[in-house]
N, C-alpha and C positions, 0 to 999 in steps of 0.2 A: 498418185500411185503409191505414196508412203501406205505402208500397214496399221489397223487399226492397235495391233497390237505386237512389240516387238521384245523378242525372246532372246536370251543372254545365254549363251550356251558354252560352260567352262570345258578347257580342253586342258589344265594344268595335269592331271593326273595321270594325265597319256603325252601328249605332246612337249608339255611343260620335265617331264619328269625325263622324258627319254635323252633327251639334252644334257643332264646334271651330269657334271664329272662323276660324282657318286650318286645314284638315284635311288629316292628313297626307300627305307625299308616299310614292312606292312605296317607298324606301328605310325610311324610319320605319314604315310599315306591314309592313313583312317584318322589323324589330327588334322592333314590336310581339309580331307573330305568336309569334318565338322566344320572345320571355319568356313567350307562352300556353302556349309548348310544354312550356317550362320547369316554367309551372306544373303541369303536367301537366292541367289542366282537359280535360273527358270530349270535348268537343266546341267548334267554334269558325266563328261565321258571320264571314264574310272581306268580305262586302259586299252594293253592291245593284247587279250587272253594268252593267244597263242604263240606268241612271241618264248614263254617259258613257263615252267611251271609255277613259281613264284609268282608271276604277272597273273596265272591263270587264278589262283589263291584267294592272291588281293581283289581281285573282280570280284570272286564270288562274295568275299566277307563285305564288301563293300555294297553289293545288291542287295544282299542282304539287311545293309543297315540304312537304305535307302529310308525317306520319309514318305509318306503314301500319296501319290500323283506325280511325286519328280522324275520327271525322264531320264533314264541311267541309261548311257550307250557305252560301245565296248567298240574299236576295232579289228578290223576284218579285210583281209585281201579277198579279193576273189577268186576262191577256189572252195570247194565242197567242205572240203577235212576243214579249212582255218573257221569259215562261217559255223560250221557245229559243233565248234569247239567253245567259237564266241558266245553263241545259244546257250550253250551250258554253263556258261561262267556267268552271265546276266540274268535268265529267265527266271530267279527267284525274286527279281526288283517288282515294284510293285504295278511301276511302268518301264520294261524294258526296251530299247532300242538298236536294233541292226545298224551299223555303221560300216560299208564297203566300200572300200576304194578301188577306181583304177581308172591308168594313164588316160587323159583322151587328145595330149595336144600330138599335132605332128611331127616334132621335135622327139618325144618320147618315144609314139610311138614304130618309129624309123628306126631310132640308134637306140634305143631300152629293150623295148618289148620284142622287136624286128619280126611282125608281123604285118598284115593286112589291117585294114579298116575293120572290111568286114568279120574278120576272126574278132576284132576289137568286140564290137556291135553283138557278135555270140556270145563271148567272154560275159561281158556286161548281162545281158539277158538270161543267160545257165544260172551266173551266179543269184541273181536278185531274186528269181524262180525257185531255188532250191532254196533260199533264205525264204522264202512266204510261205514253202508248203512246210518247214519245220516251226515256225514261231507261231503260225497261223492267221486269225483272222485279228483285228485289234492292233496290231504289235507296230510300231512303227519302224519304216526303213529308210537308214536315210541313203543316199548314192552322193560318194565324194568323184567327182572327174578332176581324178590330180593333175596338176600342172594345166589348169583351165584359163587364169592368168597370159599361161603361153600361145594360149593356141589360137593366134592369130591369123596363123597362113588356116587354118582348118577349119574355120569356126563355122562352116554350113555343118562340117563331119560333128563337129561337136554337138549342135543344135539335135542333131540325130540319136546323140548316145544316150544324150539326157534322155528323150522322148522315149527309145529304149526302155531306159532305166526307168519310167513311170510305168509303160504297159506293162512291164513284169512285176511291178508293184511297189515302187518306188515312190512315195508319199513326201519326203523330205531330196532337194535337190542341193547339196554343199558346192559351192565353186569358190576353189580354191588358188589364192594367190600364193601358189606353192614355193614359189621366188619371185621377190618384186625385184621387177627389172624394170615398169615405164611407169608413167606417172598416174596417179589416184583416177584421173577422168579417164585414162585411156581401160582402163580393169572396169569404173561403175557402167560406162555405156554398153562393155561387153556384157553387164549383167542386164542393165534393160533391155536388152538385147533377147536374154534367154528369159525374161520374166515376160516379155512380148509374145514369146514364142512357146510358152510355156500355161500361161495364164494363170488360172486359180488350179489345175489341175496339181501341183503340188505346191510345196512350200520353197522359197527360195531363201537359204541361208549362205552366207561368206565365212570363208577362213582366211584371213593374208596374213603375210609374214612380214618381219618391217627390214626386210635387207637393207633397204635406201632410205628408212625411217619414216616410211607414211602409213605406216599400215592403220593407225585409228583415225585418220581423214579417210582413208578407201574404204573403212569398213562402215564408218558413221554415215559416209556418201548416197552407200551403198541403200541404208536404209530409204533415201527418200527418190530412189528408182522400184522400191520393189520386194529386197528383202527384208524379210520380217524376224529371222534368227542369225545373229553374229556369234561366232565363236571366236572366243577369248584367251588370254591365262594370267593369273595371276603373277603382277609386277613382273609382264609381259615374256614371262619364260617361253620357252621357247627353241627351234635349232635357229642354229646362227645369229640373228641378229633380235632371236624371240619371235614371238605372236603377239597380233594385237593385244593392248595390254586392257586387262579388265578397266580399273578404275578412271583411265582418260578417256574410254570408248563410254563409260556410263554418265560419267560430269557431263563430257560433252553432249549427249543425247538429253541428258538433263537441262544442261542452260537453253537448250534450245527446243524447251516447251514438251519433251515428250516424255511419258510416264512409266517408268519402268516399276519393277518389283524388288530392287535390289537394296537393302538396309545400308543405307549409305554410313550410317557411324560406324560401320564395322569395315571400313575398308582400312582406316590409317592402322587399327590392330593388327590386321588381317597380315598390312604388308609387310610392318617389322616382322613379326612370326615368321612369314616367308622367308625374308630376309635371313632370317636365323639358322631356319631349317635349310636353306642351300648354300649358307654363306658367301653368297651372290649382296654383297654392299648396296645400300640405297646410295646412288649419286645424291648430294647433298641442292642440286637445281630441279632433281628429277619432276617431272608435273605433280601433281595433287599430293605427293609423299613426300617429297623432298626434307631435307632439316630447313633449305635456306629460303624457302619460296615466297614465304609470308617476310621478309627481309627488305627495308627500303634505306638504300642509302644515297641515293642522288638527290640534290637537291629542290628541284622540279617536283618531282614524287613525292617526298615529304612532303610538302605543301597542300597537296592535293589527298594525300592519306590522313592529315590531321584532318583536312576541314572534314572528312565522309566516313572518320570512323567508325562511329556508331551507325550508320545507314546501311542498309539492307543491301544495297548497291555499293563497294567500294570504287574511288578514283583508279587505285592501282589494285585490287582485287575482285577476281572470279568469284570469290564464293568466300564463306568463312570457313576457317581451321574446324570450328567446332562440328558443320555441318559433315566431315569423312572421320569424326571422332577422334580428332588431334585437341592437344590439351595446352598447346601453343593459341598465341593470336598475332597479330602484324606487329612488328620490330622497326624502330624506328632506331636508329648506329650513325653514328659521326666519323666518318672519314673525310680526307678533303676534297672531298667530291662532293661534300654536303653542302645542306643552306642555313641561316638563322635560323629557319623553323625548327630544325632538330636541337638546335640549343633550348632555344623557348620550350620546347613540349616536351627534353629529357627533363629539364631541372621540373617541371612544372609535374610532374609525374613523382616527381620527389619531395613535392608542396615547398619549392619555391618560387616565386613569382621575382621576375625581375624586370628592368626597364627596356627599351628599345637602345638604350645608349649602352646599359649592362651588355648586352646581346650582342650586340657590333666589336667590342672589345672582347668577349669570351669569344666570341667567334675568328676573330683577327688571331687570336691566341690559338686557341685548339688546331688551325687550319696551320701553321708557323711549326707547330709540336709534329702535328701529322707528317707533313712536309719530312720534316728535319730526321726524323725516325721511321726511314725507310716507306712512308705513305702510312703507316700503320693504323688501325680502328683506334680512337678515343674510348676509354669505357664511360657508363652514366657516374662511375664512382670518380673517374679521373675530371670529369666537369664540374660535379658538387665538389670536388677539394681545390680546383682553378675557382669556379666561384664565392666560393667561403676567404680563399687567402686574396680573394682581387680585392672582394669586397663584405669581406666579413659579416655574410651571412652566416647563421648558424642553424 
């Protein structure tokens, strides 16, 4: 059931952005953009028009500078006035896209909406209708059913609003883990679920969110039930807890055989930048970005990272630094939690070659030092000067 072809669809500049304590001006939003470009990611929603005039602005300059075949989407509730507002802040892109949301779980719509189903089912259908007879024929729409995740007491009703939402013309289907609340498999089977009942008659894309921090296993899952477009955001912006994060959701579809479009060296630039522009800190463990990731200092590890350096496969590495356009490579550090082999292969990095009996004693040594000075890291400088005064290497 996986798709021959799966589409990476950035939601930074709407979803990622509305989050920010301070959210970006036009200027940082048109650098962002670039770097989307850069990444080459398949598609990229720019905002939500009618939220303000500023928001509606930025859409426009932003379609405007679209590259020719990227799908550029804008958000939209539904209602008449917001979708013809959305229409005019996008329709100059070169591939513009309809993006509507509305509630479908019964959670929402009980205590949110406090209507009917069936008002639901009108809602859905007015709106989607009126979004086809103004963008016309061509124009892609996608239908988001918010809080789709939820809607487990309802999910016949659901099955219905989507279907809905195609006959009115509905080509793209987003279901969205609008808050994670249960685990990865209990969200993908809900989508094979609607990709079952759905068929090829549209496209079936995911949004989640990583409240409980799974959102790029449910969205990567997702792909091999069915959907063929995820939506992303860069260094996983996001509300609350973020959206799936671009670069984990692409490594991981990568190691595991599948071919995207995405220029992978440009994602380690991509993130400090971000980094910069929301002043949102990379955690130094964070996956593919991190500062410490490439970092080995247990003893075990070492072992197994020297002998597979140079190999296409590392023992303790996913992939190489070089390969997301990081200018680091694997780090081998002496604490005492280390083994011999980080003695051997620091000094040996610094063209000394020593004995197995050298080795046992710098090591008895370094691990005594450590110890004694709060556990502290050894540096390679503080080993070549323990080696030079044990034994008068120079």
């Amino acid at each position: 059931m996986k798709p021959k072809i799966i589409h990476i669809q950035d939601v930074t500049l709407r979803d990622g952005n509305q989050a920010l304590r301070r959210p970006w001006t036009i200027k940082e939003k048109i650098e962002v953009f670039d770097l989307l470009v850069d990444l080459n990611v398949d598609g990229i929603e720019v905002g939500f028009p009618s939220s303000n005039e500023a928001e509606f602005r930025t859409c426009q300059v932003l379609a405007s500078r679209a590259p020719k075949g990227k799908p550029i989407a804008a958000l939209s509730r539904a209602n008449e006035r917001e979708i013809a507002v959305t229409w005019e802040a996008i329709q100059k892109a070169d591939k513009p896209r309809m993006h509507i949301v509305y509630p479908v779980s019964d959670f929402s719509i009980k205590h949110v909406l406090k209507i009917s189903e069936k008002e639901v089912l009108q809602k859905i259908r007015s709106a989607i209708s009126f979004a086809k007879s103004i963008t016309g024929p061509g124009v892609e729409i996608q239908f988001s059913g918010e809080h789709f995740g939820d809607a487990i007491e309802n999910f016949h009703f659901t099955k219905q609003a989507f279907m809905t939402a195609i006959e009115a013309g509905a080509n793209i289907i987003n279901l969205p883990n609008t808050v994670e609340r249960y685990r990865p498999m209990v969200f993908v089977n809900m989508v094979k679920e609607i990709k079952d009942t759905i068929g090829e008659r549209a496209i079936i894309s995911v949004h989640t969110h990583n409240d409980l921090g799974m959102a790029t296993a449910t969205s990567v899952e997702s792909v091999y039930v069915g959907a063929s477009q995820i939506e992303v955001a860069l260094n996983g912006l996001g509300e609350r807890a973020g959206n799936t994060n671009l670069y984990e959701t692409a490594i991981a579809l990568h190691q595991n055989g599948e071919t995207l479009n995405i220029n992978f060296q440009r994602i380690f630039p991509t993130a400090k930048r971000i980094a910069e522009l929301t002043g949102i800190p990379i955690g130094e463990k964070t996956p593919i970005i991190g500062e410490d990731i490439f970092s080995h200092r247990s003893g075990i590890h070492q072992d197994g990272v020297t002998k597979t350096l140079h190999q296409s496969k590392g023992a303790y590495r996913t992939f190489s630094p070089e390969f997301v356009g990081r200018n680091d490579k694997e780090r081998i550090s002496f604490t005492n939690q280390s083994g011999h082999k980080a003695i051997e292969f620091l000094l040996k990095q610094k063209g000394i070659q020593v004995s197995k009996e050298e080795v046992d004693h710098l090591f008895s040594l370094a691990k005594s030092i450590s110890s004694s000075e709060n556990n502290r890291e050894i540096t390679e400088a503080e080993l070549v000067a323990l080696c030079q005064s044990s034994f008068a290497y120079q």
